[in-house]
MDTraj code that builds the backbone (N, CA, C; nanometers):
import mdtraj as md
import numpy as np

residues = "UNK UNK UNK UNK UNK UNK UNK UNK UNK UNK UNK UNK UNK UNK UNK UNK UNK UNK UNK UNK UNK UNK UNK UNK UNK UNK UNK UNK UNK UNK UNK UNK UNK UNK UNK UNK UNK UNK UNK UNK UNK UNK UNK UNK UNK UNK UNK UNK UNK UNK UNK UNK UNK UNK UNK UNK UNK UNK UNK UNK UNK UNK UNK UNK UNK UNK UNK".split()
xyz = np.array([
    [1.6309, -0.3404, -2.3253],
    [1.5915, -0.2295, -2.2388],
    [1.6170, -0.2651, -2.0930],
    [1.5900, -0.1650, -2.0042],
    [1.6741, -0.1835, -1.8397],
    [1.5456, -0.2318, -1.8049],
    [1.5431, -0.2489, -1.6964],
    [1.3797, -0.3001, -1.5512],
    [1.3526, -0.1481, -1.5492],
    [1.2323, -0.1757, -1.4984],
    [1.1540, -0.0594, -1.5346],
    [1.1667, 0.0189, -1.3307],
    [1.1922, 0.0991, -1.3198],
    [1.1849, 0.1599, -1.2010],
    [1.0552, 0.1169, -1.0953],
    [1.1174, 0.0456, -0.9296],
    [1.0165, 0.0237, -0.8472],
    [0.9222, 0.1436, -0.8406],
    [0.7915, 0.1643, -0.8202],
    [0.7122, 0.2300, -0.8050],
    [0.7537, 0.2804, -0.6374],
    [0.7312, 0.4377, -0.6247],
    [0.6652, 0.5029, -0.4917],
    [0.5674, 0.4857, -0.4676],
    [0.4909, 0.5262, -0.5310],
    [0.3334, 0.5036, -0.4912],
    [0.2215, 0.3890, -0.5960],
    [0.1365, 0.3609, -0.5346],
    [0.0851, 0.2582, -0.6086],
    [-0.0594, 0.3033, -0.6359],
    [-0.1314, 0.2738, -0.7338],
    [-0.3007, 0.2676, -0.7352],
    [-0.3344, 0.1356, -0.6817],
    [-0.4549, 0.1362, -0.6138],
    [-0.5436, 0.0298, -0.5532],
    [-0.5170, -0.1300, -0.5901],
    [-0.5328, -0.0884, -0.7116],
    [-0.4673, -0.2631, -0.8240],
    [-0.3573, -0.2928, -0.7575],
    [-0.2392, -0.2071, -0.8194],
    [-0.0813, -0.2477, -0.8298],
    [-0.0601, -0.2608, -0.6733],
    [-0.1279, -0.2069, -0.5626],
    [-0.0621, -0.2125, -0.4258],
    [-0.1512, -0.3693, -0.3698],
    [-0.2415, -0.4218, -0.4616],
    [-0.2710, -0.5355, -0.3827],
    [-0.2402, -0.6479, -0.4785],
    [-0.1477, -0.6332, -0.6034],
    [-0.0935, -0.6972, -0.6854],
    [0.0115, -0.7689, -0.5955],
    [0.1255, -0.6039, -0.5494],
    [0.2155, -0.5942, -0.4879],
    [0.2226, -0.7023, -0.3606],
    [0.0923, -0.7313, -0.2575],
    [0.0947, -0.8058, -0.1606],
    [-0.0323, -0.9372, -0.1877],
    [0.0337, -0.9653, -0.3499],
    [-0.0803, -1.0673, -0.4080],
    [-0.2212, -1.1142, -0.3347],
    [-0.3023, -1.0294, -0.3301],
    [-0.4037, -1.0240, -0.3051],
    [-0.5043, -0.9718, -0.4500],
    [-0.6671, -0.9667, -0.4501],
    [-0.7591, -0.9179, -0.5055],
    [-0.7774, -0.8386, -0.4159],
    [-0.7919, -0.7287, -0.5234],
    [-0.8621, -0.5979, -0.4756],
    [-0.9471, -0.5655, -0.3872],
    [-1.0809, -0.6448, -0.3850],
    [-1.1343, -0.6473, -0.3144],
    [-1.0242, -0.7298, -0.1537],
    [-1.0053, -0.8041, -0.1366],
    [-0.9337, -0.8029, -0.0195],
    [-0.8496, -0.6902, 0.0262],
    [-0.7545, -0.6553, -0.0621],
    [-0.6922, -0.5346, 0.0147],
    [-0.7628, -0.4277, 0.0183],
    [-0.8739, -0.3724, -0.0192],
    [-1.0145, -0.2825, -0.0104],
    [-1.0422, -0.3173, 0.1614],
    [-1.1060, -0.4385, 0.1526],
    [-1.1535, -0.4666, 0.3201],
    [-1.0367, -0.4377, 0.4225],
    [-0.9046, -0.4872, 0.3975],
    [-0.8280, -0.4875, 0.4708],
    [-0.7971, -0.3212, 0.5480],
    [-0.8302, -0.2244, 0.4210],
    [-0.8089, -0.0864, 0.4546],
    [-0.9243, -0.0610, 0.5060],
    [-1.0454, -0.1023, 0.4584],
    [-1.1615, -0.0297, 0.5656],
    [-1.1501, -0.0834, 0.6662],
    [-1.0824, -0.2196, 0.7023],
    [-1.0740, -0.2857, 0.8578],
    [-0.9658, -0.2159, 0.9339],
    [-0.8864, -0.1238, 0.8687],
    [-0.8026, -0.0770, 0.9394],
    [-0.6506, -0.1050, 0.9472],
    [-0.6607, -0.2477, 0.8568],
    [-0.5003, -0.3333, 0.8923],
    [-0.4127, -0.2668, 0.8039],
    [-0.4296, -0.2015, 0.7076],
    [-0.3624, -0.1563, 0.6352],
    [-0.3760, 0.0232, 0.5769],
    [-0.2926, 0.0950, 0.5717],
    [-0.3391, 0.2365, 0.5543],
    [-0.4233, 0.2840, 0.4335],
    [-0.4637, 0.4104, 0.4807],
    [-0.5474, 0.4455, 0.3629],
    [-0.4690, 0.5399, 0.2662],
    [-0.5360, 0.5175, 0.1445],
    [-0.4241, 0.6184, 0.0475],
    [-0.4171, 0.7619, 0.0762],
    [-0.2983, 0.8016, -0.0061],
    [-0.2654, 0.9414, 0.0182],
    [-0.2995, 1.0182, -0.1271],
    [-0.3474, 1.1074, -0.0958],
    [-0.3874, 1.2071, -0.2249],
    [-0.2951, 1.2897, -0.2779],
    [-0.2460, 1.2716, -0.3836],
    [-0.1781, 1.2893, -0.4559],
    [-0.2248, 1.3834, -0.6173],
    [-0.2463, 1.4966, -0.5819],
    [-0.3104, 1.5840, -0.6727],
    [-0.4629, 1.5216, -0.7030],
    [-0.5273, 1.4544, -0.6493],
    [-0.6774, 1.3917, -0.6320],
    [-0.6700, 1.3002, -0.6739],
    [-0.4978, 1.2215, -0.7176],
    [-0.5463, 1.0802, -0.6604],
    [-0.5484, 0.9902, -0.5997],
    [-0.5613, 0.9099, -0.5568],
    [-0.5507, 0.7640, -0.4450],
    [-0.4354, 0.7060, -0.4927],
    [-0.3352, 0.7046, -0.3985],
    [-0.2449, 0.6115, -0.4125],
    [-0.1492, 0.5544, -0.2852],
    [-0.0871, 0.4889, -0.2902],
    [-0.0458, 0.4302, -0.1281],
    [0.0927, 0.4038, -0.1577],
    [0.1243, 0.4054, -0.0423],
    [0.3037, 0.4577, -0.0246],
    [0.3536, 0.3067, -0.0302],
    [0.4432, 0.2620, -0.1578],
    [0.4538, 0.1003, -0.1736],
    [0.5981, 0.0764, -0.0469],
    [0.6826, 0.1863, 0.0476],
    [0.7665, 0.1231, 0.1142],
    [0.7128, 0.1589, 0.2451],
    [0.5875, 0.2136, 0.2768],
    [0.5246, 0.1910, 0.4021],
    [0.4381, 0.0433, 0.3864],
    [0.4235, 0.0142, 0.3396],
    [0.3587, -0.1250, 0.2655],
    [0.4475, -0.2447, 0.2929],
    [0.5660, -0.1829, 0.2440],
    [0.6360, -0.3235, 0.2900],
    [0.6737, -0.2824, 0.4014],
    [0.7040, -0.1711, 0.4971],
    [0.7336, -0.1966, 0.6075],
    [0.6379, -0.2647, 0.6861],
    [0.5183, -0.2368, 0.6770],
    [0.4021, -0.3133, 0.7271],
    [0.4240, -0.4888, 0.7055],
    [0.4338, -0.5008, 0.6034],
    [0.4115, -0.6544, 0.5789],
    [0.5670, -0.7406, 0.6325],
    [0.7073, -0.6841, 0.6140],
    [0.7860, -0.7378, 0.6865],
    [0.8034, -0.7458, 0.8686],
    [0.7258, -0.6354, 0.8877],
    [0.7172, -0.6111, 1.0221],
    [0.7854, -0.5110, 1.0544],
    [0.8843, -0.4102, 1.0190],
    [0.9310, -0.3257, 1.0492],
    [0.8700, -0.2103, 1.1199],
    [0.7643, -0.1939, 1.0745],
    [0.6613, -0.1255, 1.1571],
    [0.5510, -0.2127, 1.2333],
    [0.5828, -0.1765, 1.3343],
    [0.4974, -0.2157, 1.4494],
    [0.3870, -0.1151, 1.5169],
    [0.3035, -0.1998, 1.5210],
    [0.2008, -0.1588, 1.5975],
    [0.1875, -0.0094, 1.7159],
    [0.1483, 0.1047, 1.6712],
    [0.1528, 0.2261, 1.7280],
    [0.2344, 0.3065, 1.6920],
    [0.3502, 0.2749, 1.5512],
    [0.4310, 0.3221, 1.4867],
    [0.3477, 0.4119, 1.3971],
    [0.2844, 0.3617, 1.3515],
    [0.2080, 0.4193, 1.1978],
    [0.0652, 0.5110, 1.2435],
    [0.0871, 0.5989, 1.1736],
    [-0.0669, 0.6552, 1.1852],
    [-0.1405, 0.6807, 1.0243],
    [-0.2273, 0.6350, 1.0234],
    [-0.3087, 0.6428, 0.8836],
    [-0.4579, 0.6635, 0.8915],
])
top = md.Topology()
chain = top.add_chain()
for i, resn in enumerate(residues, 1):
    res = top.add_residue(resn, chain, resSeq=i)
    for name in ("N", "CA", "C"):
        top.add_atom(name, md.element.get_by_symbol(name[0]), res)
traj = md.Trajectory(xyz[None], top)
């Protein structure tokens, strides 16, 4: 069988899988602000996995992003 297609959007788990962290850390990290909050998506929580990495490579900088 092929690789399975990168994800767009992620649930809470898979997006702090994604930047190997526990949940609970990437939880704090979003109520601290460092990282965005999810987008609702027919009511549910999920977070945009290539604003994510733009964040974490640096591509987005500071006053770029609004969340």
């Amino acid at each position: 069988m092929g690789a399975h297609p990168a994800p767009l959007f992620a649930t809470e788990r898979t997006a702090a899988q994604l930047l190997d962290m526990k949940p609970t850390e990437f939880a704090a990290l979003v109520e601290g602000g460092h990282l965005p909050r999810p987008k609702l998506l027919g009511g549910l929580k999920r977070w945009d996995v290539q604003e994510l990495q733009k964040i974490i490579s640096g591509q987005s900088i500071e006053g770029e992003i609004t969340w």
